[in-house]
Steps between C-alpha positions, in 0.01 A plus 500: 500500500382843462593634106693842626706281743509228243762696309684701755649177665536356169888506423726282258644175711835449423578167714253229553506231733477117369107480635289393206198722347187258508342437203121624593679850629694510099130430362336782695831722405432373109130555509565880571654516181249302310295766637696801390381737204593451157474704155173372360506289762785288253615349836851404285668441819720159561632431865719207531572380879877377524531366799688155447834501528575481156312802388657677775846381378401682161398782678791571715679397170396881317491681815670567852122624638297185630692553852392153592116537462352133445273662216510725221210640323617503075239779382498515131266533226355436147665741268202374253212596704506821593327828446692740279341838583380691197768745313729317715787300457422409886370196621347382807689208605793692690241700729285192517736291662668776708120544653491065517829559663396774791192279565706199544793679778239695669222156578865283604539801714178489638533162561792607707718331212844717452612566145693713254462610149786435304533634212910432434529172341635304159153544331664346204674219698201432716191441200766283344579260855140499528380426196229764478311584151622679291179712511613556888657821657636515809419793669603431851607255783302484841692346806298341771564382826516617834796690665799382620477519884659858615436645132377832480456774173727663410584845606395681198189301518351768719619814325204646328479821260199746585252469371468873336884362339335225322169648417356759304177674502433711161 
């Protein structure tokens, strides 16, 4: 799909149907983030795939936002690898794995896989059910799937600032 389209018909699915994301489609959507740019190219990124029903149960167990999907993207990353910028107290890994992250829901989109970032979750509760390292942080939760037949975006989906209200030119 064409980039500029790419993102306009991108929106955040909030009901999937039961139908099953194939596992060569979730490769292609995980290479994109492989892919992505790093900090000193660190690449401290960790994506877990929960897709069985008992990760899923763990999800849904720290928050009320898989809406069904039959698999969630777990983005996290090594707090001990990551590039702490100089006269900084700030560190890479947070941007890192939001850019991992944006790779990740724009290629499922391209492969006409619907998703949503969510972002409200247990991240306590959740590293504990899963068992993650303690060298871990979760930065965010990608649903997958495709929509539930009738689904559409939301209404707000479409409503879009200016661009002269969101930019500056100095």
């Amino acid at each position: 799909m064409e980039f500029s389209q790419l993102v306009k018909d991108r929106y955040s699915c909030k009901k999937y149907s039961s139908k099953q994301v194939d596992k060569t489609t979730i490769e292609k959507i995980l290479e994109a983030g492989r892919l992505a740019p790093t900090a000193k190219n660190l690449q401290e990124q960790h994506i877990y795939v929960l897709q069985s029903e008992e990760s899923l149960s763990k999800v849904d167990g720290a928050t009320p936002c898989r809406y069904g999907a039959p698999v969630v993207l777990l983005v996290a990353f090594d707090k001990n690898n990551v590039y702490t910028y100089p006269n900084s107290e700030r560190t890479s890994g947070i941007e890192d794995a939001t850019i991992v992250a944006t790779h990740l829901c724009l290629a499922a989109a391209n492969e006409g896989v619907d998703n949503c970032w969510i972002n409200n979750f247990d991240v306590a509760k959740l590293h504990s059910a899963l068992g993650l390292p303690e060298n871990e942080e979760i930065l965010m939760l990608l649903d997958l799937g495709y929509a539930a037949e009738g689904f559409k975006p939301l209404p707000n989906h479409f409503s879009r600032k200016d661009l002269n209200e969101t930019v500056s030119w100095i």
